[in-house]
N, C-alpha and C positions, 0 to 999 in steps of 0.2 A: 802367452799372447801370440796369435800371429798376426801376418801384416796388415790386412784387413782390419784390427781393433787399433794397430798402432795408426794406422791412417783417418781411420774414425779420432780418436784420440787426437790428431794430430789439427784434426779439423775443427773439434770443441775446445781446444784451449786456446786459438786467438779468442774464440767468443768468450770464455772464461776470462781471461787477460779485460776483454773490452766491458763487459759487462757486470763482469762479477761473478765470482763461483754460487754463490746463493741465490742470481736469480737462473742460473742456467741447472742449479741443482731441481728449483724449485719447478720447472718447467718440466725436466725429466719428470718427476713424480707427479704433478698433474695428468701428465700423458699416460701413466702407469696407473692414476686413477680412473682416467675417463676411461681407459681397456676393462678396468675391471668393475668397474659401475655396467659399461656396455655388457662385460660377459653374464652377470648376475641379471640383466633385465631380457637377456635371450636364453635365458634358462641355461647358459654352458657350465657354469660354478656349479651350481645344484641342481642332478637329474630330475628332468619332470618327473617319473614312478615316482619321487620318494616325496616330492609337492605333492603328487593328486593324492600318496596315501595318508602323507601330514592333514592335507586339509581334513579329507574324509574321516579321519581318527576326533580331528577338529571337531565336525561336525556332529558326529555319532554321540560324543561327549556330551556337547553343548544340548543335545537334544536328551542324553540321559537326566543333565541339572535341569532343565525346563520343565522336565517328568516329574523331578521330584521336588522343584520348588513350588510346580501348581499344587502336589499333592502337600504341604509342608501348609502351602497358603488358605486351601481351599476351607479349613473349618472360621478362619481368619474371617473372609472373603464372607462367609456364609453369615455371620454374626454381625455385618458391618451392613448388610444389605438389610438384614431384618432391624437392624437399629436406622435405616433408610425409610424404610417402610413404615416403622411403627412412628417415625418424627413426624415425617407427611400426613402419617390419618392422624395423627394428635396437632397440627396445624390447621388441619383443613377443617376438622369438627371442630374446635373449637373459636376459628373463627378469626387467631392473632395472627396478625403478619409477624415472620420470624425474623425481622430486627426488631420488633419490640419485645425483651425481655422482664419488661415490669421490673426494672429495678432504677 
């Protein structure tokens, strides 16, 4: 240690003495929070390239399962529309309103 830490030192332990080591510990490590919460939200922690390429990898994916869940969906989709279709022209010919199920 040189003199400089012993004089730091020298300055935090009346506060340590008056206040208590826990809360002058607890204080340091907030302060050593907010730096690194601050570093993380100005991108210094993690280089922007590897964010824009995460997102983009992101994206490219999420746009690959979108591809294959409409194609997954789409015979689904198809069958639900024509059971749509065929309820309406079987309502409409014959004339019942479809909360009344005759039972």
């Amino acid at each position: 240690m040189d003199s400089n830490d012993v004089a730091n030192l020298e300055k935090l332990l009346p506060l340590a003495d008056k206040y208590g080591l826990a809360y002058i510990i607890a204080l340091v490590l907030l302060m050593i929070l907010l730096v690194l919460l601050r570093s993380i939200v100005k991108g210094n922690l993690v280089p922007r390239e590897l964010l824009e390429r995460a997102e983009e990898d992101r994206d490219r994916l999420q746009n690959i399962l979108d591809k294959e869940r409409s194609d997954f969906m789409a015979p689904t989709l198809e069958v639900l529309q024509r059971l749509k279709i065929d309820h309406s022209a079987g309502s409409s010919a014959t004339g019942m309103n479809e909360e009344d199920r005759g039972g």
